[in-house]
ROMIVEX-249257 format. One line per 2 residues: number of its first residue (from 1); their letters; for each residue x, y, z of N, C-alpha, C, O. Coordinates in nm, 3 decimals, padded with zeros to 5 digits. Example, Ala and Ser with C-alpha at 12.3 -4.5 7.8 and 13.67 -1.06 7.14 Angstrom:
1> as> 01.319/-00.569/00.780/01.230/-00.450/00.780/01.320/-00.330/00.780/01.424/-00.332/00.846  01.285/-00.225/00.708/01.367/-00.106/00.714/01.290/00.003/00.787/01.341/00.114/00.804
//
This chain:
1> xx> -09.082/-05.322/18.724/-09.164/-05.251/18.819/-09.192/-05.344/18.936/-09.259/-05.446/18.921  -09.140/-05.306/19.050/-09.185/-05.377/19.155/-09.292/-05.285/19.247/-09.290/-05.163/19.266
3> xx> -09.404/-05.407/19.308/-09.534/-05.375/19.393/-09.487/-05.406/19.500/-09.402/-05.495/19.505  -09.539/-05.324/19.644/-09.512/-05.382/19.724/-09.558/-05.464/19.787/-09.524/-05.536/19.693
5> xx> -09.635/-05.575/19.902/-09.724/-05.632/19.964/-09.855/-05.535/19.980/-09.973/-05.553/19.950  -09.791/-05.432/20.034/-09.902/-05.350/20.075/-09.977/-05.312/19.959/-10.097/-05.323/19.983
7> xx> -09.952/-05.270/19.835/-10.003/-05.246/19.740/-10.079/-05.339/19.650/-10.179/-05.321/19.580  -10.020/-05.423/19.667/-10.095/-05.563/19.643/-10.201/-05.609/19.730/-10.304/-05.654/19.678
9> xx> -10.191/-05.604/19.843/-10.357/-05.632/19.913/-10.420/-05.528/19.906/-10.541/-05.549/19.909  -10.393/-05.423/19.897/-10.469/-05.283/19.868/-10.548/-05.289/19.718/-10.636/-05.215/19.674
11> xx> -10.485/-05.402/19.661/-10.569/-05.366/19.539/-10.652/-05.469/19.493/-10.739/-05.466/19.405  -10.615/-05.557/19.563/-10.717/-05.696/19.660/-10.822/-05.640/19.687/-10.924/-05.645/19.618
13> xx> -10.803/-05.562/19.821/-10.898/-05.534/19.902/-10.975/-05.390/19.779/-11.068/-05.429/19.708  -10.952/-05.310/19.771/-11.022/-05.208/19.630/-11.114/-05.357/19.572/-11.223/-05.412/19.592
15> xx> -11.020/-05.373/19.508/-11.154/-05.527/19.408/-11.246/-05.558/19.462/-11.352/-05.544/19.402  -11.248/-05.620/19.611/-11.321/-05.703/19.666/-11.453/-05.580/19.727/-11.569/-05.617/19.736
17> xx> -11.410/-05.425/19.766/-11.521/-05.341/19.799/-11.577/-05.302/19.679/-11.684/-05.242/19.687  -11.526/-05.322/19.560/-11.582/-05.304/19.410/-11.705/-05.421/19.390/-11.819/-05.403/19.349
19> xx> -11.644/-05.537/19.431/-11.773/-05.630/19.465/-11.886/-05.657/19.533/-11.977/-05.739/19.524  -11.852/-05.553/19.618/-11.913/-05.559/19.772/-12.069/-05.499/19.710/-12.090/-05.460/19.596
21> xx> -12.177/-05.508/19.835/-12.338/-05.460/19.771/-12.343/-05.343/19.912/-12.442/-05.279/19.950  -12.231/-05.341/19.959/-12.226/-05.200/20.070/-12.104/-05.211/20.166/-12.004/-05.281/20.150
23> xx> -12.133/-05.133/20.265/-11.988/-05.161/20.331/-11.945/-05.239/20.384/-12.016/-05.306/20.459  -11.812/-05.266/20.369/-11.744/-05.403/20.441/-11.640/-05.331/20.513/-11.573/-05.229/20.495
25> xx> -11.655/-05.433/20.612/-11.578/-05.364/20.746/-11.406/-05.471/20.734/-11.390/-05.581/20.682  -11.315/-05.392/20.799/-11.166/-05.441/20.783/-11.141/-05.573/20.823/-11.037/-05.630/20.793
27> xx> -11.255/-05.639/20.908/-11.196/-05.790/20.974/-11.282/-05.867/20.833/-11.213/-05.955/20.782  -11.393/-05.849/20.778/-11.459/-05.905/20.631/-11.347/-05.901/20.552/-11.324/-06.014/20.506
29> xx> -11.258/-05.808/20.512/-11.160/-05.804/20.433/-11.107/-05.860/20.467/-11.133/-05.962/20.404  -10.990/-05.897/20.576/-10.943/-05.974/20.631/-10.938/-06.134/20.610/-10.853/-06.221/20.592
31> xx> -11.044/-06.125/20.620/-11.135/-06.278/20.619/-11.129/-06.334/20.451/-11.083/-06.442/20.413  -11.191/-06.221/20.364/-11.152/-06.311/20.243/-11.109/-06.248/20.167/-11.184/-06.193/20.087
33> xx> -10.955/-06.229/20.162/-10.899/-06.189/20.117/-10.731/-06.253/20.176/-10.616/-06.237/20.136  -10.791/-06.327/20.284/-10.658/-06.369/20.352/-10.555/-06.279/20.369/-10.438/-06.309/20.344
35> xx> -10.594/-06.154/20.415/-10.487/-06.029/20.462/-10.495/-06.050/20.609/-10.598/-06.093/20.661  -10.359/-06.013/20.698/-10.354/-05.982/20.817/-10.439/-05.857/20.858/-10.443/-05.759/20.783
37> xx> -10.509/-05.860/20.982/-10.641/-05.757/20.975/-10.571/-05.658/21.050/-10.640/-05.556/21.054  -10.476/-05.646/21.104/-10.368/-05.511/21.165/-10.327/-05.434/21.036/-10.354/-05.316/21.014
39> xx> -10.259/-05.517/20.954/-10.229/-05.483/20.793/-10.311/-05.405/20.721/-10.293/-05.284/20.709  -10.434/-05.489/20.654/-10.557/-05.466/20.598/-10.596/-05.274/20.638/-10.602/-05.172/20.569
41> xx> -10.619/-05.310/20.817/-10.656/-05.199/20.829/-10.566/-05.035/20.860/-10.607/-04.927/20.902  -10.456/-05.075/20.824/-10.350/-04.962/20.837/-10.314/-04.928/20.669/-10.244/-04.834/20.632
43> xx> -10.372/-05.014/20.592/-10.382/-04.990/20.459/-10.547/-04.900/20.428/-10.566/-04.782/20.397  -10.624/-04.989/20.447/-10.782/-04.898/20.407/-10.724/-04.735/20.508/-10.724/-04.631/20.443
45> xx> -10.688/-04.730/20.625/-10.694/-04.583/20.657/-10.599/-04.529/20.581/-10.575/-04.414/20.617  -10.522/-04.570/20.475/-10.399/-04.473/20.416/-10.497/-04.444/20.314/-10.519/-04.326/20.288
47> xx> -10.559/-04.535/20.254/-10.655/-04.533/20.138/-10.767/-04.406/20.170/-10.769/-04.304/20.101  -10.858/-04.430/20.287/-10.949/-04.303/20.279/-10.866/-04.189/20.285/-10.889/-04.116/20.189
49> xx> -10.781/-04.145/20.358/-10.700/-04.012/20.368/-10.668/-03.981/20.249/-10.679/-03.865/20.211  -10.625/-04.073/20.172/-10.643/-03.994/20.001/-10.761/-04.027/19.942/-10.753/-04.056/19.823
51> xx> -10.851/-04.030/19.985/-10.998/-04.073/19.943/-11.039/-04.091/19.844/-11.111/-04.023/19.771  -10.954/-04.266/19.826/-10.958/-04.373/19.726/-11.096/-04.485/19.778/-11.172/-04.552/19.708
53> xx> -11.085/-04.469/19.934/-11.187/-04.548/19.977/-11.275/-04.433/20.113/-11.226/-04.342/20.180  -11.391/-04.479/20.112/-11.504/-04.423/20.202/-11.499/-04.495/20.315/-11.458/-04.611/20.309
55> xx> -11.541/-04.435/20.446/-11.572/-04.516/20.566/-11.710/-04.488/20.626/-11.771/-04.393/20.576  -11.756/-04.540/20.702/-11.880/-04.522/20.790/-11.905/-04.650/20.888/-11.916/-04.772/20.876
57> xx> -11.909/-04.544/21.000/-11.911/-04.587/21.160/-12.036/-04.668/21.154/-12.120/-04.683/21.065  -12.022/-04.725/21.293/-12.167/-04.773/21.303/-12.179/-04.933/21.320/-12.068/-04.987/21.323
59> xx> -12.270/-05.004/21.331/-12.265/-05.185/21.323/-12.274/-05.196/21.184/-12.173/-05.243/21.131  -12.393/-05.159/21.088/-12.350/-05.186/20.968/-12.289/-05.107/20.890/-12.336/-05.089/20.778
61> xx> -12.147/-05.024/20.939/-12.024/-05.014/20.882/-11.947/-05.084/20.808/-11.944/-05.204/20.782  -11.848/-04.944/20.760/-11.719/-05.052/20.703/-11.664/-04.978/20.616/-11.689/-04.861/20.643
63> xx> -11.583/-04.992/20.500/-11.547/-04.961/20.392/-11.603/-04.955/20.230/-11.632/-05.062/20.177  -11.615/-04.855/20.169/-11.688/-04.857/20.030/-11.547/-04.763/19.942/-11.487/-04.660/19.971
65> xx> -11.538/-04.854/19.832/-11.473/-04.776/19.726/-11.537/-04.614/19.696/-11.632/-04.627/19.617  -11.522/-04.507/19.722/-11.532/-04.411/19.724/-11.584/-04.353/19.528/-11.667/-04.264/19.508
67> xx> -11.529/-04.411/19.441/-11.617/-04.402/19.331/-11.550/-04.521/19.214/-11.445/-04.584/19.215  -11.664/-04.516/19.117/-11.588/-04.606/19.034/-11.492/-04.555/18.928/-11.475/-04.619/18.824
69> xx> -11.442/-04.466/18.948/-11.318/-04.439/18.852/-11.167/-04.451/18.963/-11.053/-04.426/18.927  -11.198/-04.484/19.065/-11.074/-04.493/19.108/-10.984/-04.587/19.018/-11.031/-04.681/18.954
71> xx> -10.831/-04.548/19.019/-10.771/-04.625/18.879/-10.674/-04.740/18.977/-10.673/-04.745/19.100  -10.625/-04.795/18.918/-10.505/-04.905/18.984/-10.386/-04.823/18.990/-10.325/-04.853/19.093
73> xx> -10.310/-04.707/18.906/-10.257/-04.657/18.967/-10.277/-04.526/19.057/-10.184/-04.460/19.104  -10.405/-04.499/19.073/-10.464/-04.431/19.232/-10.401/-04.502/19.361/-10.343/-04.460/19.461
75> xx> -10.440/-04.636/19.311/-10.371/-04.720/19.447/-10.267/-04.746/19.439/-10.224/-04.662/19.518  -10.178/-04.800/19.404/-10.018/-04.808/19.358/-09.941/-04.656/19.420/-09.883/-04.661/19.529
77> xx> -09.946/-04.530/19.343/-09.906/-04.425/19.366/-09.942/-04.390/19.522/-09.847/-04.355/19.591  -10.055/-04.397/19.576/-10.128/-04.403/19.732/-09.998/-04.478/19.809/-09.911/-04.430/19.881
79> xx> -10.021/-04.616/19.763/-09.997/-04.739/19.878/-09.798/-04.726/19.862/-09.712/-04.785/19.927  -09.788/-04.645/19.772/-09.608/-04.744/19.715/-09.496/-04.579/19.706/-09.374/-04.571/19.719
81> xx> -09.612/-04.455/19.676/-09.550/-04.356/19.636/-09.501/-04.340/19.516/-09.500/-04.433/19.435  -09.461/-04.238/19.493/-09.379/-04.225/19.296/-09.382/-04.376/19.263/-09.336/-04.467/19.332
83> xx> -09.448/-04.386/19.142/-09.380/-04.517/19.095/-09.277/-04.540/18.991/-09.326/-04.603/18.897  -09.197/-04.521/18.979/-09.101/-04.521/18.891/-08.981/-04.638/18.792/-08.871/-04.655/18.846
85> xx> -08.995/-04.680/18.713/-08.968/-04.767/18.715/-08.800/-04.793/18.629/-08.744/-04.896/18.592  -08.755/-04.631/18.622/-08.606/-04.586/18.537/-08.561/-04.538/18.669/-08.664/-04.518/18.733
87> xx> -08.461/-04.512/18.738/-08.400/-04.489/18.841/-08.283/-04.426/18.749/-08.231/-04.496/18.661  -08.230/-04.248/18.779/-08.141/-04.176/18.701/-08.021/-04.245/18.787/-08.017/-04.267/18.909
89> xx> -07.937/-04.270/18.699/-07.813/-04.286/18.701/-07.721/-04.184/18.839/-07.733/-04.062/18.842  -07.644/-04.253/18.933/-07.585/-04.207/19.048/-07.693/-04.082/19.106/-07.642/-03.989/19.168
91> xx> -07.836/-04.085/19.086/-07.890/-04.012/19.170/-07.883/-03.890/19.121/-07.991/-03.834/19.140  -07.794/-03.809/19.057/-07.775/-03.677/19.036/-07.881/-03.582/18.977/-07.847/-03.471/18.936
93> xx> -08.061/-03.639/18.969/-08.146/-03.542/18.859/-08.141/-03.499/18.761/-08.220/-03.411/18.725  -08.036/-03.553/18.678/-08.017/-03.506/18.538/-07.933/-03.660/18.485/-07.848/-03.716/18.556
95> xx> -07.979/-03.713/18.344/-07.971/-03.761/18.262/-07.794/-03.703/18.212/-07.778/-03.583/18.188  -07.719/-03.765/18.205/-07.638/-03.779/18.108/-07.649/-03.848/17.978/-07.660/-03.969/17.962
97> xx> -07.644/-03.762/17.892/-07.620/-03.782/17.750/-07.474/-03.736/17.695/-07.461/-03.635/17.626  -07.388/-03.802/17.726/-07.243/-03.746/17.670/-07.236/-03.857/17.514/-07.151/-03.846/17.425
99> xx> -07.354/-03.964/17.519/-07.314/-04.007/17.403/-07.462/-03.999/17.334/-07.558/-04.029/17.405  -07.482/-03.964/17.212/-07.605/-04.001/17.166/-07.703/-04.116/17.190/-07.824/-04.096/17.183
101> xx> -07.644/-04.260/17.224/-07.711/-04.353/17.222/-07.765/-04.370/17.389/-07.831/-04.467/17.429  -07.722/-04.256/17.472/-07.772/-04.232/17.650/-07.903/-04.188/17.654/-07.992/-04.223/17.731
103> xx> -07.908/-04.085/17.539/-08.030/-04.010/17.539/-08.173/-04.099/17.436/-08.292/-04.070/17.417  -08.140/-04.143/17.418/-08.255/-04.294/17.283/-08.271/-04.332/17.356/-08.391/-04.342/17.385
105> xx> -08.168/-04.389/17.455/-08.231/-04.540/17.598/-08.315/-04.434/17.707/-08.421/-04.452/17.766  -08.246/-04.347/17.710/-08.344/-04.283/17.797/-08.441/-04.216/17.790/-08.486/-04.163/17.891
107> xx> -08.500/-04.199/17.665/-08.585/-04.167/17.569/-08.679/-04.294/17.639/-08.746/-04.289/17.742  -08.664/-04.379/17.569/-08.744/-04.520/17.546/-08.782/-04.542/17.663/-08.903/-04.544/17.687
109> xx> -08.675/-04.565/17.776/-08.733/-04.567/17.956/-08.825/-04.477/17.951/-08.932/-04.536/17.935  -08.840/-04.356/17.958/-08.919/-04.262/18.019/-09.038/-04.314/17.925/-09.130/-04.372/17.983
111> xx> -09.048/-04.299/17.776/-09.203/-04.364/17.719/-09.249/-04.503/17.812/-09.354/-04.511/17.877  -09.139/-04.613/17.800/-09.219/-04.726/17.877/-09.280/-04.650/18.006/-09.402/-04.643/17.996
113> xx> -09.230/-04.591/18.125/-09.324/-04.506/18.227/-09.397/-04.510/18.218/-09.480/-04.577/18.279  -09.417/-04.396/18.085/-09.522/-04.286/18.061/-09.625/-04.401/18.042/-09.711/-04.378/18.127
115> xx> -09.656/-04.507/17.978/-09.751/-04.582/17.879/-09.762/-04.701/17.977/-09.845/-04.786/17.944  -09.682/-04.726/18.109/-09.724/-04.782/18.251/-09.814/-04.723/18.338/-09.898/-04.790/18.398
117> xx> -09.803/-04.597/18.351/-09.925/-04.472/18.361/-10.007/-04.496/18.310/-10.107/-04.500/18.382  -10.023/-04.519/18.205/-10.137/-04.455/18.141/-10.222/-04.604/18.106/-10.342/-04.634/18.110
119> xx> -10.131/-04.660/18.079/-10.222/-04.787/18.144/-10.273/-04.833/18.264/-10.392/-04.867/18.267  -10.214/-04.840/18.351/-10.253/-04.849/18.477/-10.381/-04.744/18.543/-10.462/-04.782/18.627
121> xx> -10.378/-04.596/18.480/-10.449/-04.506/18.484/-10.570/-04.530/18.461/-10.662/-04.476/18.523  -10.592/-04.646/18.334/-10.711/-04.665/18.236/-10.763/-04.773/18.312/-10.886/-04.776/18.316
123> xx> -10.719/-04.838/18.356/-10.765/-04.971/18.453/-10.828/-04.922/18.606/-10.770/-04.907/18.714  -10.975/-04.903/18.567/-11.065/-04.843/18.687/-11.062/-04.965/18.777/-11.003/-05.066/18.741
125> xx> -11.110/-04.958/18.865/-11.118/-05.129/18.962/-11.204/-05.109/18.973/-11.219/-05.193/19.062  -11.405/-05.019/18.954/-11.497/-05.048/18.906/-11.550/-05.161/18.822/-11.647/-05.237/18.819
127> xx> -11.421/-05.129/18.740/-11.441/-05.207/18.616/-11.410/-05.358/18.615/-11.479/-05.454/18.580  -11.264/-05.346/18.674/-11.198/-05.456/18.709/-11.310/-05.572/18.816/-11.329/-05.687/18.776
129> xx> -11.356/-05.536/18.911/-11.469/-05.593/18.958/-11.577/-05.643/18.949/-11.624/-05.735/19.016  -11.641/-05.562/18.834/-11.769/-05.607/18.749/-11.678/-05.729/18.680/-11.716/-05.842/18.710
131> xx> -11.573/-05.720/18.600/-11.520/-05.823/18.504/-11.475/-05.930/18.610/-11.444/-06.041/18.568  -11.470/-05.912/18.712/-11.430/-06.068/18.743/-11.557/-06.112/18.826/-11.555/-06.227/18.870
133> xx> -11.655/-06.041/18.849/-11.811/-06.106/18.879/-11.841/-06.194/18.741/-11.859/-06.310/18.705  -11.835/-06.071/18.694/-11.894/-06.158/18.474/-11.840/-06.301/18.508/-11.906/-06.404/18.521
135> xx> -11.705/-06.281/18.518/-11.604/-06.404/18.494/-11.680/-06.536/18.588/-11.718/-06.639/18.532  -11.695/-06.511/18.755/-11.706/-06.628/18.831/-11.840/-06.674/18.818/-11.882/-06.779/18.867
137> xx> -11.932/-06.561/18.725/-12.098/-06.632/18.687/-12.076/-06.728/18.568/-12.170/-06.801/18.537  -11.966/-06.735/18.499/-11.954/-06.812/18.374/-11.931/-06.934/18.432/-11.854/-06.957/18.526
139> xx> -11.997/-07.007/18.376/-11.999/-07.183/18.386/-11.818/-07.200/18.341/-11.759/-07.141/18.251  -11.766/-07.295/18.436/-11.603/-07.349/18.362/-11.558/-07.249/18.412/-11.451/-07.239/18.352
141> xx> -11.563/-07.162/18.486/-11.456/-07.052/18.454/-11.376/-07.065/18.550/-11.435/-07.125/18.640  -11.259/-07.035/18.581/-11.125/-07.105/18.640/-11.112/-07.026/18.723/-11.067/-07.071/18.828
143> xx> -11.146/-06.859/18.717/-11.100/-06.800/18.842/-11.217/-06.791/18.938/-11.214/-06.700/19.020  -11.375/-06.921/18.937/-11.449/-06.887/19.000/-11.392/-06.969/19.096/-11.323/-07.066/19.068
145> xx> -11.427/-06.924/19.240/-11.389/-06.947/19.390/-11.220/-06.908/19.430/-11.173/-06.910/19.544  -11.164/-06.881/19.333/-11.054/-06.837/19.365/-10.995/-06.700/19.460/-10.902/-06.679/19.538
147> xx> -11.121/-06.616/19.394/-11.062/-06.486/19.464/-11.113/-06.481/19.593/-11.103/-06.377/19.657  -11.195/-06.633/19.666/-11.214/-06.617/19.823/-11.183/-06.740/19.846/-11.160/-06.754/19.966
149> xx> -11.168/-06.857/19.774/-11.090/-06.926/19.864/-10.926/-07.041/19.833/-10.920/-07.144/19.765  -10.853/-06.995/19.886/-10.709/-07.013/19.896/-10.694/-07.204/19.826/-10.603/-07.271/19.775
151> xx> -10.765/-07.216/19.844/-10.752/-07.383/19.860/-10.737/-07.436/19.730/-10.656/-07.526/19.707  -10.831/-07.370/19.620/-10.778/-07.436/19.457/-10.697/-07.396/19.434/-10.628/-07.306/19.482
153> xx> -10.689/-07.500/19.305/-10.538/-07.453/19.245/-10.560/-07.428/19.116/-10.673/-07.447/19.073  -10.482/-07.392/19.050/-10.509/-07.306/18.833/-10.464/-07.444/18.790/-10.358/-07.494/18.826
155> xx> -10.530/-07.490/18.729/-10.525/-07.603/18.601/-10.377/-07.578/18.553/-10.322/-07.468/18.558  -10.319/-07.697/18.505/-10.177/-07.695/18.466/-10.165/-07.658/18.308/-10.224/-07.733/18.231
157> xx> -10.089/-07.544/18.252/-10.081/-07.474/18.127/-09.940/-07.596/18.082/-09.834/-07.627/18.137  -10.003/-07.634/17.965/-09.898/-07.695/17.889/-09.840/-07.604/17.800/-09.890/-07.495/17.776
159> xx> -09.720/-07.650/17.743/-09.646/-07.514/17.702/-09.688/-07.513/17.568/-09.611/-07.441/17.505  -09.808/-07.577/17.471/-09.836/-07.520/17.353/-09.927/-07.358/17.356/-09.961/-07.296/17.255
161> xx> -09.954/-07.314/17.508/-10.018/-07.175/17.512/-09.885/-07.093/17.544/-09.881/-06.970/17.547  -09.811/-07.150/17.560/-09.691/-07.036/17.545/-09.642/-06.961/17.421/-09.697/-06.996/17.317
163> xx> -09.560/-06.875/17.412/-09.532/-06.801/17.267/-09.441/-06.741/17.328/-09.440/-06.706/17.446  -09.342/-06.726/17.227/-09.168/-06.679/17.207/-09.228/-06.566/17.192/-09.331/-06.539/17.129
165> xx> -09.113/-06.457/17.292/-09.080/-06.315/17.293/-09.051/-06.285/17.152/-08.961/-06.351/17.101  -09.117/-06.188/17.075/-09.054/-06.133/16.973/-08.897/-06.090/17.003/-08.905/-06.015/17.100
167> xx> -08.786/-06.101/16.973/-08.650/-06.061/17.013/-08.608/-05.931/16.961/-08.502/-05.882/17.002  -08.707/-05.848/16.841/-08.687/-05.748/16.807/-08.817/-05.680/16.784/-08.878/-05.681/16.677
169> xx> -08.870/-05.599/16.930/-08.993/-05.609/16.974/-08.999/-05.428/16.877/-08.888/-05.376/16.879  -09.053/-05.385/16.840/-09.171/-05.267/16.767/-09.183/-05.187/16.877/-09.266/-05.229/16.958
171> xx> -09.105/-05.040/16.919/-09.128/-04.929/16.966/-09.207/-04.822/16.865/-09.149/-04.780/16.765  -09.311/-04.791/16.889/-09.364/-04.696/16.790/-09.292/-04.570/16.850/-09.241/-04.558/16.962
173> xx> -09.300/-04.485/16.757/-09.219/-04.369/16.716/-09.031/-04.352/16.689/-08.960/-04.265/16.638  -09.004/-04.494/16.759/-08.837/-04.571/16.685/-08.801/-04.591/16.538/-08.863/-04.657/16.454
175> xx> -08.734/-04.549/16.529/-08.686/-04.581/16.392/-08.541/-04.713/16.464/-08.471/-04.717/16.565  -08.556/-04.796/16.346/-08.418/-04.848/16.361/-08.303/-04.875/16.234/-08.332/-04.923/16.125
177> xx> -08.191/-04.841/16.270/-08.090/-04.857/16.175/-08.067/-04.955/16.130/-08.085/-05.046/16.211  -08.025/-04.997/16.009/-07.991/-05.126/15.954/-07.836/-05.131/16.002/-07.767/-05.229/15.975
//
C-alpha cells in the first residue's frame, strides 16, 4: 500500500488539530508540522469539502477536526482516492480464474483489503491524538518533542528487538494442504 505525501501530511495535520484546544489556522500547521503552507493549505480545503475538517473565518480562526470519529481511512480515501491495494490483472474488471489456484490468491488479496479497511476505519485520529498527548506527558518517553520538533533523533534499536517473519504466516479462514 502506498500513501501519498499529501496524505501523509494530511494525517499529520488531522493529529495535530486533534491536539489542538481550538482552531488552528494553515500557516500554525505549517509551522509545526514542517509542511509547505501552499501545500498544507490546498490539503485542509480538500479536507473541509468532504467535511473531515471545520473552518472559521476571523483573527481567531483556523481549522478544527470536524468530529472525533473521523477515521484514518476518512483521510487516506479523501486525500489519495480508492485505496486499493490488489490492482486486477491487464485492467479488464474481472478476475481471471482459469486455474483454481487464481481465484485463492485472489481470494486472500481482496480479504487483506478488506481487513486494511477495516483497520484503518477503526483508527479514529481523536483517538490517535489523545494517545500521543498520554505518550509526550510520560516521563522517558521517546516520541516526546518529536511530533514538533525536527531536530531529535529515535534512540538506536539494537537488533535483539527485532523478530523473524513467521515464513508460514496463519490466514484465518485458509485451510492449507499438506
Amino acid at each position: 500500500m502506498k500513501i501519498s505525501k499529501k496524505a501523509y501530511y494530511g494525517l499529520r495535520a488531522a493529529i495535530s488539530l486533534a491536539e489542538a484546544d481550538g482552531p488552528v489556522s494553515a500557516r500554525e500547521l505549517a509551522e509545526r508540522e514542517h509542511i509547505p503552507e501552499d501545500f498544507i493549505g490546498k490539503i485542509l480545503q480538500k479536507l473541509r469539502k468532504a467535511g473531515v475538517v471545520g473552518s472559521t473565518k476571523g483573527v481567531e480562526g483556523g481549522y478544527t477536526l470536524s468530529n472525533g470519529t473521523v477515521s484514518v481511512w476518512d483521510i487516506l480515501r479523501t486525500l489519495d482516492g480508492p485505496v486499493r491495494t490488489f490492482t486486477l490483472p491487464l485492467g479488464s474488471g474481472t478476475l481471471p480464474c482459469d486455474f483454481p489456484s487464481h481465484c485463492r490468491t485472489n481470494d486472500v488479496l481482496r480479504r487483506l483489503e478488506d481487513e486494511i479497511e477495516k483497520t484503518l476505519s477503526g483508527m479514529t485520529i481523536g483517538r490517535l491524538g489523545s494517545q500521543l498527548t498520554t505518550r509526550e506527558k510520560q516521563p522517558g518517553s521517546v516520541s516526546k518533542g518529536l511530533h514538533h520538533n525536527s531536530s531529535h533523533s529515535l534512540p538506536a534499536i539494537s537488533s535483539s528487538h527485532l523478530t523473524k517473519p513467521n515464513p508460514h504466516p496463519v490466514i484465518p479462514g485458509l485451510t492449507r494442504n499438506p
